[in-house]
C-alpha positions in Angstrom: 43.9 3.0 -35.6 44.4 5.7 -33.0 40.6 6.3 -32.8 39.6 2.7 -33.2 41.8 2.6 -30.0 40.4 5.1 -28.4 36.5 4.0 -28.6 37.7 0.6 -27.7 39.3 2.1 -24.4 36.0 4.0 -23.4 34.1 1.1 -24.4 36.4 -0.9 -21.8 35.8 1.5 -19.2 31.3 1.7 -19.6 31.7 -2.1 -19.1 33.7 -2.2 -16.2 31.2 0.8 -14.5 27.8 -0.3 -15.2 24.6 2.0 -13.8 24.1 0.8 -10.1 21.4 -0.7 -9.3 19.3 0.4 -6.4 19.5 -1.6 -3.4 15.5 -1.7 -3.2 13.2 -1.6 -5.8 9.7 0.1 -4.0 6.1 0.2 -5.4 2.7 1.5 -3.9 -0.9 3.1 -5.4 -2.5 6.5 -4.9 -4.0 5.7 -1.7 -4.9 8.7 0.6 -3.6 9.0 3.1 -1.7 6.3 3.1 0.7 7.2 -0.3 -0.1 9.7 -2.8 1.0 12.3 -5.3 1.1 15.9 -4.4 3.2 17.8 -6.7 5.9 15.7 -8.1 6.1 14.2 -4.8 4.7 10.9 -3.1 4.1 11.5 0.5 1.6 10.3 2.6 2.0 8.2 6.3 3.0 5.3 4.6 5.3 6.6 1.8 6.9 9.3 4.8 8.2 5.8 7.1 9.2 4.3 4.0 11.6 7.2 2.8 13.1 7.6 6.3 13.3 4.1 6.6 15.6 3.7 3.8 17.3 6.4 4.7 17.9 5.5 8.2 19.1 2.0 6.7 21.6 3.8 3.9 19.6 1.5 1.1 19.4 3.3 -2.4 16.1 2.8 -3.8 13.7 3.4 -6.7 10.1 3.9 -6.6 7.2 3.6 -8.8 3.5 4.8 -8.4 0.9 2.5 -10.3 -2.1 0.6 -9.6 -2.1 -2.0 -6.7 -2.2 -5.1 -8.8 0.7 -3.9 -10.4 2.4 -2.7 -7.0 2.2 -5.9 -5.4 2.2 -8.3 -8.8 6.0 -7.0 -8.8 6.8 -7.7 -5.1 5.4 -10.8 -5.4 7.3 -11.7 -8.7 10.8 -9.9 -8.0 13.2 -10.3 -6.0 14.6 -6.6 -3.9 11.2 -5.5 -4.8 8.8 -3.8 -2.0 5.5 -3.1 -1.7 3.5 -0.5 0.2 1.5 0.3 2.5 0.3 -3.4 2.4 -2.1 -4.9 5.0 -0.2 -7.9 6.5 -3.4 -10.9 6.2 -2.9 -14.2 6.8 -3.4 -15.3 3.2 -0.4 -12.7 2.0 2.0 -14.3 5.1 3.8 -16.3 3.5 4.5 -14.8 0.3 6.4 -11.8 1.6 8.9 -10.5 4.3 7.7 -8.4 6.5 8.8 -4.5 7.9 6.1 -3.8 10.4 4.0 -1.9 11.8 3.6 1.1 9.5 0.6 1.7 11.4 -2.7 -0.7 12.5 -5.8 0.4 11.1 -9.5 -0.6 11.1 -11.0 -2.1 8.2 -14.5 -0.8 7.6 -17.5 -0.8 5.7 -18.6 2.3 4.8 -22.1 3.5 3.1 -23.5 6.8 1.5 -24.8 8.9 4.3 -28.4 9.0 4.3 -29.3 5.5 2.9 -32.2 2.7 4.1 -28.6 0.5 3.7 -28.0 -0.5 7.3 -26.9 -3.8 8.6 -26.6 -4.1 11.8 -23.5 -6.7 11.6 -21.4 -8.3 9.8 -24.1 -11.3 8.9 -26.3 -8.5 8.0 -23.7 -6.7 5.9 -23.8 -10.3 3.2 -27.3 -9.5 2.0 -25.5 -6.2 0.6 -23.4 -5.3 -2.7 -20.1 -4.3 -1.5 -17.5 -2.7 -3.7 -14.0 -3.0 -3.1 -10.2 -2.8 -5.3 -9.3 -5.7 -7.4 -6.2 -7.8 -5.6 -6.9 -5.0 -2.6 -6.8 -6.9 0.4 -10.2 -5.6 1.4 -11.3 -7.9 -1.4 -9.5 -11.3 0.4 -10.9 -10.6 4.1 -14.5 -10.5 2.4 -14.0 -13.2 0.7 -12.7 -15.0 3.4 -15.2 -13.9 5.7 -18.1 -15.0 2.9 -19.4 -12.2 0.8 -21.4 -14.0 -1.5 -21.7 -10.1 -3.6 -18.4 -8.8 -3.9 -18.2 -6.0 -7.2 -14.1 -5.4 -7.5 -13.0 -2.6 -9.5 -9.6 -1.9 -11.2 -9.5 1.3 -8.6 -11.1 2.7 -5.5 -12.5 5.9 -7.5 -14.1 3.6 -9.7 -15.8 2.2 -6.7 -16.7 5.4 -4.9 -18.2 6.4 -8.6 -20.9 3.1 -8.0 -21.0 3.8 -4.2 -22.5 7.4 -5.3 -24.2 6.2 -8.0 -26.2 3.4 -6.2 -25.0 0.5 -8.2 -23.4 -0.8 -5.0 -24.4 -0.5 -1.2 -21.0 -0.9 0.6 -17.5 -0.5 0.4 -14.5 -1.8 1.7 -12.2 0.7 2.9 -9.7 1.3 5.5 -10.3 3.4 8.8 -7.9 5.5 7.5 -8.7 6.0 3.8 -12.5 6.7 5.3 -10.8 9.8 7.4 -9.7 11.3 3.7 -12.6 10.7 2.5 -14.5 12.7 5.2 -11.7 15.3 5.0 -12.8 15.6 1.0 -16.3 16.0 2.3 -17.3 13.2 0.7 -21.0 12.4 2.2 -20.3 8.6 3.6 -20.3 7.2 7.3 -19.4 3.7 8.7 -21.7 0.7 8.3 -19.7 -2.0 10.4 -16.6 -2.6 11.2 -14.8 -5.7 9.4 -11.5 -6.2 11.1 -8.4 -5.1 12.6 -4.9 -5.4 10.4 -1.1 -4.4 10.9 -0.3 -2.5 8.3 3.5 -2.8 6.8 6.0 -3.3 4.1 5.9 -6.0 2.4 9.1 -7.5 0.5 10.1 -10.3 -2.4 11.2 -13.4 -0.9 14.2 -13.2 -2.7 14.8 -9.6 -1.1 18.4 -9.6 0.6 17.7 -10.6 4.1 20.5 -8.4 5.9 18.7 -5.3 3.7 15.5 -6.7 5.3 16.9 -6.5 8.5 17.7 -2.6 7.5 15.0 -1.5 7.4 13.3 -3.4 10.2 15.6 -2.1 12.9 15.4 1.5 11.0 11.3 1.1 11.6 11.9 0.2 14.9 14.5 3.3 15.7 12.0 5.6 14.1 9.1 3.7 17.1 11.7 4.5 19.8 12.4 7.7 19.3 8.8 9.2 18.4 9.2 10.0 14.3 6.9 7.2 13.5 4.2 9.1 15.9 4.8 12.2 14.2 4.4 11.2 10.7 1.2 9.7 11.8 -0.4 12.3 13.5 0.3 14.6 10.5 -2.3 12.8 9.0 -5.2 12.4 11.3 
């Protein structure tokens, strides 16, 4: 009886402390330079804000690397779930709160140096293939904007792959994601420029609004006092 006692008691106790939960729940994609793996590490301009904005904001968090329709599928569906670094369009508005500006970046599209592919505007640009990421927002500001030839792929490698292999003639990429691409030494160069968009975090619905709040002014202490600018410019 002693022992039945005695599991009974610790069985009493794992009840009454459950595993905490972390305050935020964060997911993003291997996106260079915007959040990526190096090591056992994600880092990136994107993923460095988001750390030391949960740290400025004394949130515990959890955070999971997988594709982007994953990523954002669970912001969209969970509540304390966050996604990033998410382009802040006017079709995602509504669906999310908002921790901005990570950063505003230049979307672009971008062709294999060297090619007869050259329109000389946007207009020009719809007589083209362009690849882009399934559920990237690249792939809602084209169709938005009327690509009638939009090729979406489950990745942005996989698009590359039929950028190089000539089974597309443009992609959708941002300003910044071109940079690393250059930096790779990857052979492409800019086609036309496509837009303008804030770049942010982008939260549940259902995400506890004084946590939202959190992180906001935690973003916007990291603006005043010149870390956001530093993170940045260790990326350029």
């Amino acid at each position: 009886m002693r022992t039945l006692a005695g599991l009974l008691a610790l069985a009493a106790v794992a009840i009454a402390a459950p595993a905490q939960a972390a305050d935020i729940n964060l997911t993003t994609e291997e996106y260079k330079p915007f959040n990526y793996t190096d090591g056992d590490k994600i880092v990136g301009f994107g993923a460095e804000q988001v750390f030391e904005i949960m740290n400025r904001a004394g949130l515990t968090y959890e955070v999971e690397m997988a594709q982007w329709s994953r990523a954002i599928g669970l912001a969209e569906r969970e509540a304390n779930y966050c996604v990033f670094t998410a382009a802040h369009t006017e079709e995602r508005d509504p669906k999310f709160l908002w921790v901005e500006p990570l950063n505003v970046d230049r979307t672009l599209l971008i062709k294999m140096a060297g090619t007869d592919v050259n329109p000389a505007s946007i207009d020009d640009a719809k007589a083209y293939t362009v690849g882009t990421q399934s559920q990237d927002y690249t792939e809602s500001l084209l169709q938005q904007q009327g690509f009638p030839k939009i090729d979406a792929a489950k990745d942005m490698e996989t698009t590359l792959k039929k950028l190089e292999a000539g089974r597309i003639d443009l992609v959708a990429v941002s300003e910044a994601f071109y940079k690393g691409l250059k930096q790779r030494g990857i052979d492409v160069e800019t086609a036309v420029v496509l837009s303008e968009t804030v770049l942010s975090m982008a939260c549940n619905p259902g995400t506890d609004a004084a946590n939202v709040k959190k992180m906001q002014d935690a973003l916007k202490s990291m603006i005043d006092d010149g870390t956001q600018e530093k993170i940045l410019a260790k990326y350029q």
